[in-house]
C-alpha positions, 0 to 999 in steps of 0.5 A: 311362192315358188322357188327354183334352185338349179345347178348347172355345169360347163363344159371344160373350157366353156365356163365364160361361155356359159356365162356370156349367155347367161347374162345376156337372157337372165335380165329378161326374165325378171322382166316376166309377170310374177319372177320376183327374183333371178339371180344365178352365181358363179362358185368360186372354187370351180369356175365351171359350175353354176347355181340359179336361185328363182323366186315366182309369185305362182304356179302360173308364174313359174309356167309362163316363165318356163314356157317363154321365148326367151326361155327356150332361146337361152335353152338352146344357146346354152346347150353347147356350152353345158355339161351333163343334165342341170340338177333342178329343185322346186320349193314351195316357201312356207 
């Protein structure tokens, strides 16, 4: 199994933005084939930062899953409300 953590910043301002978008693509991506888990969190002491946890049963899983229409899409709506570049980590469980 792979898993995905990544940390992502709003811009000042647009946290509630960010997370307007968020939760209207994340339920698609547990639709996906092999996305056993999608869950993304708010942290309570700065409303603008944003941690995604992703759970993929494969390789090809994680592929098909970042490679998605409705990946990209998110991409972009997201684009204007984030700053800087996410911070992306990828385990393999053991």
């Amino acid at each position: 199994m792979i898993v995905v953590t990544a940390f992502i910043k709003a811009k000042e301002g647009n946290g509630d933005d960010l997370e307007h978008v968020i939760k209207g693509y994340a339920p698609k991506f547990l639709e996906d084939e092999g996305c056993l888990e999608y869950r993304v969190h708010r942290r309570l002491d700065d409303p603008h930062l944003f941690f995604f946890y992703e759970k993929y049963a494969s390789d090809t899983a994680l592929k098909n899953h970042s490679t998605s229409p409705h990946f990209k899409e998110m991409g972009a709506a997201m684009r204007a409300y984030v700053d800087g570049r996410p911070e992306i980590n990828m385990y393999r469980e053991v």
